[in-house]
Chimera marker file (.cmm) of the C-alpha trace (Angstrom):
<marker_set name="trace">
<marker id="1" x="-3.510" y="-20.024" z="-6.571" r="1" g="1" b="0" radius="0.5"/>
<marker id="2" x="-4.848" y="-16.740" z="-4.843" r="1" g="1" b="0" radius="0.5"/>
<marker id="3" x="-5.754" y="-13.792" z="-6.860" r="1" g="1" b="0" radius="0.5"/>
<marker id="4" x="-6.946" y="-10.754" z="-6.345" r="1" g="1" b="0" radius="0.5"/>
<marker id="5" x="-9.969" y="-8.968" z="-8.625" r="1" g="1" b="0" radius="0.5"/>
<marker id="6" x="-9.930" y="-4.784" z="-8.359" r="1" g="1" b="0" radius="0.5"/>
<marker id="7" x="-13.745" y="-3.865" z="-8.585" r="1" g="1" b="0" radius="0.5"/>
<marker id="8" x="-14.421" y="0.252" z="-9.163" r="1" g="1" b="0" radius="0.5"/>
<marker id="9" x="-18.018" y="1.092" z="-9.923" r="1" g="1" b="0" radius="0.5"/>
<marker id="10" x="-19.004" y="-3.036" z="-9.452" r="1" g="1" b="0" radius="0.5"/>
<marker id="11" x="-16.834" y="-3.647" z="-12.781" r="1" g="1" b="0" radius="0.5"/>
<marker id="12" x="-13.785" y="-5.613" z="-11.985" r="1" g="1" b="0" radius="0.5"/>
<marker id="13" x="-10.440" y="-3.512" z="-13.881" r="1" g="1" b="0" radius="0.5"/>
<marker id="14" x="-7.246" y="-5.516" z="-13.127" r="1" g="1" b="0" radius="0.5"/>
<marker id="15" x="-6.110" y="-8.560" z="-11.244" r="1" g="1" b="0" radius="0.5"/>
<marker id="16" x="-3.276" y="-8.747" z="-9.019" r="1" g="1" b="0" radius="0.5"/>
<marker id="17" x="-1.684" y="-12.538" z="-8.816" r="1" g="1" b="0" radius="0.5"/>
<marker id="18" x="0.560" y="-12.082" z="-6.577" r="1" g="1" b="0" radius="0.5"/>
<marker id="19" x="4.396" y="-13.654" z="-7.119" r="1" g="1" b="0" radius="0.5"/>
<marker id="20" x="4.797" y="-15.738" z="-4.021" r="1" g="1" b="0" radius="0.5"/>
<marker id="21" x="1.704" y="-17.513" z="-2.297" r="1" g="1" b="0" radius="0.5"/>
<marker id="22" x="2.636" y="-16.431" z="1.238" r="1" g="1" b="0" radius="0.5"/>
<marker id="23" x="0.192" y="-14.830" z="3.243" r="1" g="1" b="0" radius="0.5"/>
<marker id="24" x="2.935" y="-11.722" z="4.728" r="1" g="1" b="0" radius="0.5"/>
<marker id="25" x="4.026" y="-11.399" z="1.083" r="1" g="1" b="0" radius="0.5"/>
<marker id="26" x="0.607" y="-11.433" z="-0.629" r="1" g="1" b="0" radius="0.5"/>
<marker id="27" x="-0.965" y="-8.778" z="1.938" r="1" g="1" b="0" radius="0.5"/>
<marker id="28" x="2.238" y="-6.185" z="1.389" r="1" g="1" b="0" radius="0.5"/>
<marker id="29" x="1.731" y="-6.422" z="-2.087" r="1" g="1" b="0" radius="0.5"/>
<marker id="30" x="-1.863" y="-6.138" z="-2.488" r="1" g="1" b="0" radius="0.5"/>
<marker id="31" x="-2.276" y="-3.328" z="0.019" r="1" g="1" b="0" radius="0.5"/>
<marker id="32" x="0.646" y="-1.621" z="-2.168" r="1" g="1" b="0" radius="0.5"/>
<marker id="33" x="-1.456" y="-1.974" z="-5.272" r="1" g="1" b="0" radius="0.5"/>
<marker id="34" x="-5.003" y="-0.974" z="-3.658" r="1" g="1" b="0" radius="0.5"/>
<marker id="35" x="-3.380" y="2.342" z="-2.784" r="1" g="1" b="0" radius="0.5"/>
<marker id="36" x="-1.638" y="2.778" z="-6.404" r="1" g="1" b="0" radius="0.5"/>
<marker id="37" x="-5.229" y="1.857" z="-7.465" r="1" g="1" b="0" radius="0.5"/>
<marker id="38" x="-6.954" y="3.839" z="-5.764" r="1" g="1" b="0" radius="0.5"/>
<marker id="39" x="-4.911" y="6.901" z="-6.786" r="1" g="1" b="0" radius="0.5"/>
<marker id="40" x="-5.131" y="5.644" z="-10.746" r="1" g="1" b="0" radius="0.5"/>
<marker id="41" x="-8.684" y="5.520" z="-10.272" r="1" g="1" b="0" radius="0.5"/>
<marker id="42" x="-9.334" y="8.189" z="-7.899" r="1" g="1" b="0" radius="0.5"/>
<marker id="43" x="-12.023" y="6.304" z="-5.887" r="1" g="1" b="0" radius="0.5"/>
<marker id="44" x="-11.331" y="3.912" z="-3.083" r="1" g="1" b="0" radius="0.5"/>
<marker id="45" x="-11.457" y="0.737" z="-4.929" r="1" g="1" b="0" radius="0.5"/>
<marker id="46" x="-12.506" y="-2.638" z="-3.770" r="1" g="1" b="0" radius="0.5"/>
<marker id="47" x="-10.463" y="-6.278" z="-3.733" r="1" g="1" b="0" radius="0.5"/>
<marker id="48" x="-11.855" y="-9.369" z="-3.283" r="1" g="1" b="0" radius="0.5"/>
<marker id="49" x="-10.015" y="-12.364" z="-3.341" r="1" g="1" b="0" radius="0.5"/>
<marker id="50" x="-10.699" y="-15.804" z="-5.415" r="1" g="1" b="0" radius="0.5"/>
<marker id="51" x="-9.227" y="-18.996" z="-6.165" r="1" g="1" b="0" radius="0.5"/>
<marker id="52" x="-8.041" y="-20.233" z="-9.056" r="1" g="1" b="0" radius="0.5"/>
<marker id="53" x="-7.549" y="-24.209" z="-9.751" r="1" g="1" b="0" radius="0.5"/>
<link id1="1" id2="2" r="1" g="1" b="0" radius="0.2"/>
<link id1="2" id2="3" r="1" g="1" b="0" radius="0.2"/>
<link id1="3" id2="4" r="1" g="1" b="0" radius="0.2"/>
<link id1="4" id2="5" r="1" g="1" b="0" radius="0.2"/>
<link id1="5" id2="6" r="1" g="1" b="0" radius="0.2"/>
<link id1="6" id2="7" r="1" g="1" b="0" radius="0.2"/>
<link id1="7" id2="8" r="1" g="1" b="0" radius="0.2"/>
<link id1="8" id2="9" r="1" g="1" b="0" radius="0.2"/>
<link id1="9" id2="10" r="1" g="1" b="0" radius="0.2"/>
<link id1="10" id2="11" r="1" g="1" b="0" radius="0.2"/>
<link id1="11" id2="12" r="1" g="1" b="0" radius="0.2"/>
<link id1="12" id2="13" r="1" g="1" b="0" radius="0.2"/>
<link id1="13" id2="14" r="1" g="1" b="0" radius="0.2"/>
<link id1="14" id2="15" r="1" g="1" b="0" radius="0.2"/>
<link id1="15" id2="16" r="1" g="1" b="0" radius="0.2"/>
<link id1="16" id2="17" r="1" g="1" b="0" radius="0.2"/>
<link id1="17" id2="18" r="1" g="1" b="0" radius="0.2"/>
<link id1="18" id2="19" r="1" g="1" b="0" radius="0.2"/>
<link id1="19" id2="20" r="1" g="1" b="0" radius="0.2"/>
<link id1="20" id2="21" r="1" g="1" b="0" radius="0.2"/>
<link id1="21" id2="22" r="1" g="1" b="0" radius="0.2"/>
<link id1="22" id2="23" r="1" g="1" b="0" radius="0.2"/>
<link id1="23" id2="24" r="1" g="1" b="0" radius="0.2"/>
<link id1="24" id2="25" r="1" g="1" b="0" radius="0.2"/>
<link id1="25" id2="26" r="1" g="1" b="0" radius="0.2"/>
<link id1="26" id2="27" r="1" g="1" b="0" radius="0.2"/>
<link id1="27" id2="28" r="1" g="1" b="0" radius="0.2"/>
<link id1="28" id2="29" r="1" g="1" b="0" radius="0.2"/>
<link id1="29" id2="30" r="1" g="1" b="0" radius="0.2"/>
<link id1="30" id2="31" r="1" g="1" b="0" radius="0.2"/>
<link id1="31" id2="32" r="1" g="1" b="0" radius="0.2"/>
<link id1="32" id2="33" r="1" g="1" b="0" radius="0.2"/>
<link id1="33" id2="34" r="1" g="1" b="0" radius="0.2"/>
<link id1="34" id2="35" r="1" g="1" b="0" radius="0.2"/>
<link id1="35" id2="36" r="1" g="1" b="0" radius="0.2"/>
<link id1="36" id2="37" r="1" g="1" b="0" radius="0.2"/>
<link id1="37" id2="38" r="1" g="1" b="0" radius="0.2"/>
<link id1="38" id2="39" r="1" g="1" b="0" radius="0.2"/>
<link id1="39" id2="40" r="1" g="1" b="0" radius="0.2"/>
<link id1="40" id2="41" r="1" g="1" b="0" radius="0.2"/>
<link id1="41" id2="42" r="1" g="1" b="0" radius="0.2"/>
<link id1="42" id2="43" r="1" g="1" b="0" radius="0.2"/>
<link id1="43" id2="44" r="1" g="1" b="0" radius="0.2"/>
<link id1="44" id2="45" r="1" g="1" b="0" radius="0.2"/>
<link id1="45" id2="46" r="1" g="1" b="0" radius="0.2"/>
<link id1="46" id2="47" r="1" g="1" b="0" radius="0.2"/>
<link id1="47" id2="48" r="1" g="1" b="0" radius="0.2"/>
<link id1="48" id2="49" r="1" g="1" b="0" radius="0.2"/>
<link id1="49" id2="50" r="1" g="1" b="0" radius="0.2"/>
<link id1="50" id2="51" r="1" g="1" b="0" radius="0.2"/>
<link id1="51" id2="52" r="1" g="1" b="0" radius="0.2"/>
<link id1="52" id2="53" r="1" g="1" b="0" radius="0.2"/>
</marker_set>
């Protein structure tokens, strides 16, 4: 499973798992997020992805 670590300041804040594992699906929902995110937070945040077995 993807998921998706919010880092502000180099501290990661939330994770995003997205619902469905499909690529069109996971970027829509992520780049949704980031935006909410970055508005919450008022910085530009970052997202880096992992993997989780």
């Amino acid at each position: 499973m993807i998921v998706f670590d919010v880092i502000v300041h180099g501290e990661v804040k939330e994770t995003i798992r997205p619902i469905s594992q499909r690529l069109h699906a996971m970027l829509a929902r992520v780049t949704e997020e980031a935006r909410r995110l970055s508005l919450l937070y008022g910085t530009p945040v970052q997202v880096n992805r992992r993997i989780i077995y």
